[in-house]
N, C-alpha and C positions, 0 to 999 in steps of 0.2 A: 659366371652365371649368377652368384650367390648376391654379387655386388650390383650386377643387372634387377636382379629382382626388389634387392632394399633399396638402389633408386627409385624404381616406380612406384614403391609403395609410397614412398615420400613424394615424390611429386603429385601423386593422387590424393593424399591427405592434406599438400599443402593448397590444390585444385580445389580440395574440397573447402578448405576453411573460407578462402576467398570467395568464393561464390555466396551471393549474398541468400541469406535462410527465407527458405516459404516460411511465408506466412498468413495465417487466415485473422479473418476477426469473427469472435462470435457474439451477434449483438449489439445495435448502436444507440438503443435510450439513455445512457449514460453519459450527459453533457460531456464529458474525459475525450470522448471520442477523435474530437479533433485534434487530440496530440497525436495522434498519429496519422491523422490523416491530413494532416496539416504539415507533416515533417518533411525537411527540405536540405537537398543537397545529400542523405543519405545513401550510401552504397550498399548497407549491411541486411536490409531488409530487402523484400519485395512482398508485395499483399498478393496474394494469389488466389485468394476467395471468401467472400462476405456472406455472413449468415445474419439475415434478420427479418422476421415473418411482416413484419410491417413494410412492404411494399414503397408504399406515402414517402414512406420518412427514409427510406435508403435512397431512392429514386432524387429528395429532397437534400441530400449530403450526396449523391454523386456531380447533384447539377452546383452546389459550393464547391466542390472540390475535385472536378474537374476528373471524376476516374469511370470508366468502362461499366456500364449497368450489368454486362454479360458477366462480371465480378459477384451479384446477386444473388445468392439462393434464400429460400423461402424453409428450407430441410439441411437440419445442419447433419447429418449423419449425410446425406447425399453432399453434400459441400465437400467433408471431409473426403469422403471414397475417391470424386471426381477431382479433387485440387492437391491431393495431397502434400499437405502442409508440413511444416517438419515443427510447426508453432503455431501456438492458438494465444491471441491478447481477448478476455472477456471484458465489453463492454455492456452488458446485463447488467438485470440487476441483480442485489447478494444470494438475494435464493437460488437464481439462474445457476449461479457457479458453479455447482455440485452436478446437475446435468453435462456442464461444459463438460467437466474434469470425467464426467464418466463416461462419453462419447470421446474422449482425446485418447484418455489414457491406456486403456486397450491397442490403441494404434500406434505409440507409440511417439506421441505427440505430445512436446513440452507446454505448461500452461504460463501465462501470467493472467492474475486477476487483479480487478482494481480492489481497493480496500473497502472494509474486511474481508477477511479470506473466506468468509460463511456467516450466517446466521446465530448459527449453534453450533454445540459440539457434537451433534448427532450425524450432520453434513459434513463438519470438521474431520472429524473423524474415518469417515467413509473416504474422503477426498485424499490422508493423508495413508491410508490402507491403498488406496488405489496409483498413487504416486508411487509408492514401495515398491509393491507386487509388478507393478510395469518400469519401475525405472526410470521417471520421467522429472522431469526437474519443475517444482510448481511455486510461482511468486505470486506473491501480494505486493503492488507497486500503492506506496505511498508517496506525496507530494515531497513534503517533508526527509524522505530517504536522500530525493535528490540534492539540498541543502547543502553547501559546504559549511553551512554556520553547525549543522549537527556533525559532521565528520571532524570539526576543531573540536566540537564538545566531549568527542567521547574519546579523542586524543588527548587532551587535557585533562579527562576523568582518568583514563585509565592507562594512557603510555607517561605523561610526565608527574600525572598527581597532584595537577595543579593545587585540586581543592581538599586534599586529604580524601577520610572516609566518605561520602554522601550522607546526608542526614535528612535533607529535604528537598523536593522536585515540583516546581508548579509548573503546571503545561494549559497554558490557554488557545485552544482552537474553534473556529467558528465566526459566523458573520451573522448578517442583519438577519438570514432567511431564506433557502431556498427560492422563495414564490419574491419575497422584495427583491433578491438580487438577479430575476430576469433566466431563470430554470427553465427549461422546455415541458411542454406539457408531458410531455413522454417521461422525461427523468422525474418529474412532480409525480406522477401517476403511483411510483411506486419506491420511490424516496419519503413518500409520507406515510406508506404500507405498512402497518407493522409486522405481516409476514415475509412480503417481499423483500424487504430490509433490516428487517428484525427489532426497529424502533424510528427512535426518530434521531434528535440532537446525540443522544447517547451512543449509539449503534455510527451514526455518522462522519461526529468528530472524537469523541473518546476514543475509538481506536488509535486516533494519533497519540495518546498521552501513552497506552498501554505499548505500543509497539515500542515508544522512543524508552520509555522506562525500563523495558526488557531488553534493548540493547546497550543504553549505558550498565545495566549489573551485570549483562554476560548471562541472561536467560533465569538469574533467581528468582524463583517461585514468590507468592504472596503470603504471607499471614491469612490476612482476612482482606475484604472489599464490602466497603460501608458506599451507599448513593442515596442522593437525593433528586428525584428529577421533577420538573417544574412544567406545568402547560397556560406558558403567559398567555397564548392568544387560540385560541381552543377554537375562536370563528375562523380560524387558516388551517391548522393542524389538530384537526378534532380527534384523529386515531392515533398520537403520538406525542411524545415529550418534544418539547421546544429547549428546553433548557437540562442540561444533568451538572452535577458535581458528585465526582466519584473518590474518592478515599482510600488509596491502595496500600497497605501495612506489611511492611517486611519488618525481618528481624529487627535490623539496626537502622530502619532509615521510613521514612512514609512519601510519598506522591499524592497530590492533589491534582486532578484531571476537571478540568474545568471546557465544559464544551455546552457551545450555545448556537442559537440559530434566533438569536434576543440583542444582540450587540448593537451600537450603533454604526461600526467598520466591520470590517476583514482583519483576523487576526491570526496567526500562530506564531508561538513564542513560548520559549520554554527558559525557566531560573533554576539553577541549580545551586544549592547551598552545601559546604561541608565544613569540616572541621576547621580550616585554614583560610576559607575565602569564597569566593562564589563566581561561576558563569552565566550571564545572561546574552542569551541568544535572542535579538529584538526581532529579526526577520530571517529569511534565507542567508545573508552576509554580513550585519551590523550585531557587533558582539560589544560586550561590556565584560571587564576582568578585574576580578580585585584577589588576592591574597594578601597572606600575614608578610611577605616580601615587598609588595609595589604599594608604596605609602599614597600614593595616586590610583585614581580607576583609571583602565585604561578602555579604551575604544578602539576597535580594530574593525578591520574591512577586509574579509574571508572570502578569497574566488577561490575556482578549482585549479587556477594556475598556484597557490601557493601551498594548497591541502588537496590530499588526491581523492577526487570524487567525480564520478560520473554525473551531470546534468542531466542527461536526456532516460529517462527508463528503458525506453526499447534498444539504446544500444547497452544500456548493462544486460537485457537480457538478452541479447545477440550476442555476447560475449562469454557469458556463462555457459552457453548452449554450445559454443565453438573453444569452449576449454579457457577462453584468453582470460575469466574469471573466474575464482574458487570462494562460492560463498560462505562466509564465516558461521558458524553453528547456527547465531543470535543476531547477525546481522539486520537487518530492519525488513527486507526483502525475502528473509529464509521459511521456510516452513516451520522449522523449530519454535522463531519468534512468533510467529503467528498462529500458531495453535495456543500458544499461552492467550497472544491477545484474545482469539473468542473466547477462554475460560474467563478472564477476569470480566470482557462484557457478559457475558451470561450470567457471572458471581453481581457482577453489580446493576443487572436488570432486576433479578428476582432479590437484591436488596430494597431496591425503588417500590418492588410492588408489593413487601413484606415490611418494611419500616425497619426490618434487622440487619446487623453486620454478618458476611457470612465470612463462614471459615472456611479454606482452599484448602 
């Protein structure tokens, strides 16, 4: 009887894992959107119910992408009750979050949010109390997590030592401009917000320098956070910075976060300098490598068949959710990193609008 019983229980676990996870969306202003509703040939999800009080604009993404209006609500607490979801992806915007996360979490429902994970640390905070106390697993999906050219970098930094100690880190992200490179009026609405997104260039793309920064040191705190932010073009973005450069000081080593919405391209790309040689990561795959061993730079071409990295976001988060991943403290994706990210954006907004370096 005893061996009857621990089969079923296994086969009901393993029942379970394979059944692909509800999932809801909360939210579609967020140009992001169509990654996942755009996603194809997956089995690990299924969308089970949409919340977004604009009518217009979901009605306008069902007829692209071809999925069920009766998918709609207009009340996301009645979404949740009626669909229940076993996951929620927020496409809102950053202030949104914190509502998501406090209609989920209670219920018992895992979050991912797009980046930053908040505002501030007053939303932060609340968000990572409410994750706790219910048990619920809450990501921050960055472009840049997916990357296999960041998962050689911090395998280099930190399993073989490529480059020694770290000393110096520049991280440039950012392009021509929201509104130049063809943003929906919806994501413009409140992408240029500085409550609803807490800034502008800063709040946007510096997140990518802070997240990547706290996961190559394994989550070390800052010294201080020095910024300067810039409003090249004040007739587009009259309520927000267009340009930041942020200044992150640890111990032994400093990061440069260079983030713009001023560029002539699209860019992210991170240099890493240390004691013995350097990593330059040009795009998501094209790396450059030099140490005090390879008398030549070398150039390398980084897929996830060669470095183990998930591509897509929603199946890392379908897998974290089904156990098949265990996220690492600091990982880029984690709560842990991400709660630092909003301190050092919040350390380097009220540097921008005080002219001083502040202490962390």
């Amino acid at each position: 009887m005893l061996i009857l019983i621990l089969i079923t229980v296994t086969l009901k676990a393993q029942i379970r894992e394979q059944k692909p996870i509800r999932l809801a969306i909360a939210g579609m202003t967020h140009d992001h959107i169509g990654f996942i509703l755009g996603r194809k040939n997956k089995t690990d999800l299924n969308i089970v119910g949409i919340y977004e009080p604009d009518r217009a604009l979901a009605e306008k993404y069902a007829r692209s992408f071809h999925f069920d209006t009766t998918l709609i609500y207009n009340n996301l607490d009645k979404m949740l009750e009626q669909v229940k979801p076993e996951a929620v992806v927020a496409f809102g915007s950053i202030y949104e979050h914190l509502a998501v996360v406090e209609a989920c979490a209670p219920r018992g429902i895992h979050v991912m949010v797009e980046k930053p994970l908040a505002t501030n640390m007053e939303h932060a905070n609340k968000m990572q109390n409410l994750a706790a106390k219910y048990h619920i697993y809450l990501l921050t999906d960055f472009e840049t997590s997916w990357y296999p050219s960041t998962a050689k970098s911090w395998q280099l930094v930190n399993d073989s030592n490529y480059v020694g100690k770290i000393r110096r880190v520049v991280i440039h992200d950012g392009h021509q401009g929201p509104k130049e490179i063809g943003c929906s009026k919806e994501f413009l609405g409140w992408l240029t917000d500085p409550v609803q997104n807490g800034g502008g260039a800063l709040m946007d793309f510096g997140c990518y320098g802070a997240n990547l920064m706290t996961y190559l040191t394994k989550g070390q705190e800052p010294v201080s956070v020095t910024a300067v932010t810039k409003q090249f073009k004040p007739e587009i973005y009259p309520k927000v910075d267009d340009d930041a450069t942020i200044i992150v000081s640890y111990p032994n080593s400093i990061c440069v976060i260079q983030a713009s919405w001023n560029w002539p391209f699209g860019r992210k790309d991170m240099e890493i300098y240390g004691e013995k040689g350097y990593i330059i990561s040009l795009n998501n795959k094209e790396m450059r490598l030099k140490n005090q061993n390879t008398p030549d730079e070398i150039h390398k071409n980084v897929t996830s068949d060669n470095i183990e990295v998930i591509e897509d976001p929603f199946s890392y988060f379908a897998g974290v959710i089904r156990g098949k991943i265990q996220i690492t403290d600091y990982g880029p994706y984690s709560l842990k990193n991400n709660m630092l990210v909003v301190k050092i954006l919040n350390a380097a907004r009220e540097s921008a609008s005080t002219g001083k370096h502040i202490d962390f």
